[in-house]
C-alpha positions in Angstrom: -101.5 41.0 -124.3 -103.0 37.5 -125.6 -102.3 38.7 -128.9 -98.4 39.4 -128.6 -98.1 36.8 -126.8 -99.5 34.6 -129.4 -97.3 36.6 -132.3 -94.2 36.1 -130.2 -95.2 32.1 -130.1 -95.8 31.7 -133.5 -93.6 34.1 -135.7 -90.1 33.6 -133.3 -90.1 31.0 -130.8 -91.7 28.2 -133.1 -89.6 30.2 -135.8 -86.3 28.4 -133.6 -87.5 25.8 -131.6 -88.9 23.5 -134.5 -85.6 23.5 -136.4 -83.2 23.9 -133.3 -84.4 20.1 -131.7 -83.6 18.4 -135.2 -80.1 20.4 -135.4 -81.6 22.3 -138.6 -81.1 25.6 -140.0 -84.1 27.6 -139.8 -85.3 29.1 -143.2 -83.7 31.7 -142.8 -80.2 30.4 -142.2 -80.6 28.0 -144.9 -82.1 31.0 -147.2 -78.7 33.0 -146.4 -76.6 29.8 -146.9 -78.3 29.2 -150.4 -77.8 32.4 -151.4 -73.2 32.5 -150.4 -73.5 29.6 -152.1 -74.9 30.7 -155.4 -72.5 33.7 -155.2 -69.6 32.0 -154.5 -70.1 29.6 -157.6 -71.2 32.4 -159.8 -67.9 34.1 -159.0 -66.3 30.4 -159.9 -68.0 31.0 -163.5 -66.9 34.0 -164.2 -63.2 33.1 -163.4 -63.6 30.2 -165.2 -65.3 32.3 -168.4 -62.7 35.0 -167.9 -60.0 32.5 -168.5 -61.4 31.0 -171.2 -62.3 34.2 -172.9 -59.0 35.5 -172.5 -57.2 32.1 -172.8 -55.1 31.9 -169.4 -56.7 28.4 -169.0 
């Protein structure tokens, strides 16, 4: 019991608690923000290099 207990303290609650008091995303969130980001201006660039390529810029 000590043990989950312990797990449930250090891999989840601490996982929330330390970035919920500042207002932060937790790594996670932040991780999955990142990565729409990246996406999203990836997609941007290959617009962009489509309309170059095929000159409707």
């Amino acid at each position: 019991m000590k043990l989950e207990t312990l797990e449930y303290i250090e891999v989840w609650y601490n996982r929330k608690r330390r970035y919920s008091t500042l207002n932060y995303p937790t790594n996670e969130e932040f991780n999955n923000q990142s990565d729409q980001i990246f996406l999203t201006n990836l997609e941007q660039l290959h617009d962009f290099e489509y309309r170059i390529i095929f000159g409707l810029e």
